[in-house]
N, C-alpha and C positions, 0 to 999 in steps of 0.2 A: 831428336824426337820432336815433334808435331803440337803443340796445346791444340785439345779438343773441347771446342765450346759446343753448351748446347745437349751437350749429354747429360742422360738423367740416366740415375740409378735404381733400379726396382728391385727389392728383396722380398722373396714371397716364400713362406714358410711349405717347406715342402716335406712329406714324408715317404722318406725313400725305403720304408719297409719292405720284403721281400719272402715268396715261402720257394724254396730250392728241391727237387726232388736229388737224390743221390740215383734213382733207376730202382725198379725192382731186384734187381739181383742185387745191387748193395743193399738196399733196403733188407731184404732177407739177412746177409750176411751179419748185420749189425743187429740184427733181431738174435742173433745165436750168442751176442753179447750179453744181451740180458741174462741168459744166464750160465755166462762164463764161457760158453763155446763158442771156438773157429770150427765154420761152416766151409767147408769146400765145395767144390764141383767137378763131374768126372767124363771127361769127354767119351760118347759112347762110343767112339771108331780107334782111337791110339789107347785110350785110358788117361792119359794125363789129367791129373788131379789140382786144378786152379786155385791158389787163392792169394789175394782177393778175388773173389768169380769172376769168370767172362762170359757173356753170350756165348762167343763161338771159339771153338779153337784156335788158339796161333799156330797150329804145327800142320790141322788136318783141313782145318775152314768147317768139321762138325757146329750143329748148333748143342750149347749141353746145355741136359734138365736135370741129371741124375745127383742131387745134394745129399756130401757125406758131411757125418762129425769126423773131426779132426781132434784130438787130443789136445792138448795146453802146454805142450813138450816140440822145443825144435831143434833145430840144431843153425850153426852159425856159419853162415857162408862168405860172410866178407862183413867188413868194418871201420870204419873212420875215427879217428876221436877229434872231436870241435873241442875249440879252445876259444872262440868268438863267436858270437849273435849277433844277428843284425838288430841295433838299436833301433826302439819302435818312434824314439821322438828324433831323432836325426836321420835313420834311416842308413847309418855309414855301422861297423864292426862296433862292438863290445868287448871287451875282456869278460868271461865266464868266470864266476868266483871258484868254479869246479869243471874240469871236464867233461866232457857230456860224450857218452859211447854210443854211435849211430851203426846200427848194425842191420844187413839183409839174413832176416830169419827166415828160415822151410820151417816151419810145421810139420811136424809130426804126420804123415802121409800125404802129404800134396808133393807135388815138383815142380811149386816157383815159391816166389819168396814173397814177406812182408819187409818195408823200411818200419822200422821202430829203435827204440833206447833202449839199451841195457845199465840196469842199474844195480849198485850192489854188489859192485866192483870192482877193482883197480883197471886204466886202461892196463896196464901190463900184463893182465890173468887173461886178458881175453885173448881166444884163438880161432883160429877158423877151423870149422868141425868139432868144439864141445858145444854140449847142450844143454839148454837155457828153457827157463819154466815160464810160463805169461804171469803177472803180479794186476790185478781186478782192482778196482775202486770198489771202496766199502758200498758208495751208495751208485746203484745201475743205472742207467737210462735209455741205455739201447745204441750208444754213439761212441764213434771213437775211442773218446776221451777216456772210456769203461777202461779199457786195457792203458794202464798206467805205465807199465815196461815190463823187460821179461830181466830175469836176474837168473847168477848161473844155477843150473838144477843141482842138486846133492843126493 
């Protein structure tokens, strides 16, 4: 390697602040969080029922406008359980002090799925095809983070 004279160093404080839209249709969808509801969407030519929403259909190429309530009730269509995290200061696996059960939930009348946690349960109880209830943060804000995990229904 090369010594480089002559170079000078500039640090100039920069603010890399940023505002992100998610899109109207997510924007909507996470509005239905506020107050505990998944919002679908309903393709007007096959019927298929989205969610998370999409503009247009994947099956027909329809554009959908038609937004239904979905229930808080789904059922479980496939499942992982994680046993490591990627470490946020190394960036390599962690050991999880607990397993974390990563599941593709349907909703309650749609026909595709969310990635979310089920919690509130052994990985052993979980199956594919029982169904599981969505668990809300006490306090809302309209994002994500509101729907905390789904645990099994009783």
């Amino acid at each position: 390697m090369q010594d480089v004279e002559g170079v000078v160093e500039l640090s100039l404080p920069m603010d890399a602040a940023f505002n992100w839209s998610v899109g109207a249709y997510m924007e909507r969808f996470f509005g239905g969080f506020k107050h505990k509801k998944f919002l679908g969407i309903k393709c007007p030519d096959c019927g298929k029922v989205f969610v998370p929403p999409r503009m247009i259909c994947e099956d027909c190429f329809a554009e959908t406008e038609e937004w239904l309530e979905l229930g808080d009730e789904g059922t479980v269509e496939g499942y992982t359980v994680a046993y490591v995290k990627v470490d946020e200061k190394t960036g390599g696996l962690a050991d999880l002090d607990e397993p974390e059960i990563i599941a593709l939930i349907k909703p309650e009348g749609a026909d595709t799925c969310l990635i979310h946690r089920i919690a509130e349960a052994n990985p052993e109880d979980i199956e594919v095809s029982m169904r599981v209830r969505a668990v809300w943060a006490e306090e809302i804000r309209g994002e994500l983070a509101d729907l905390r995990y789904f645990k099994p229904a009783t």
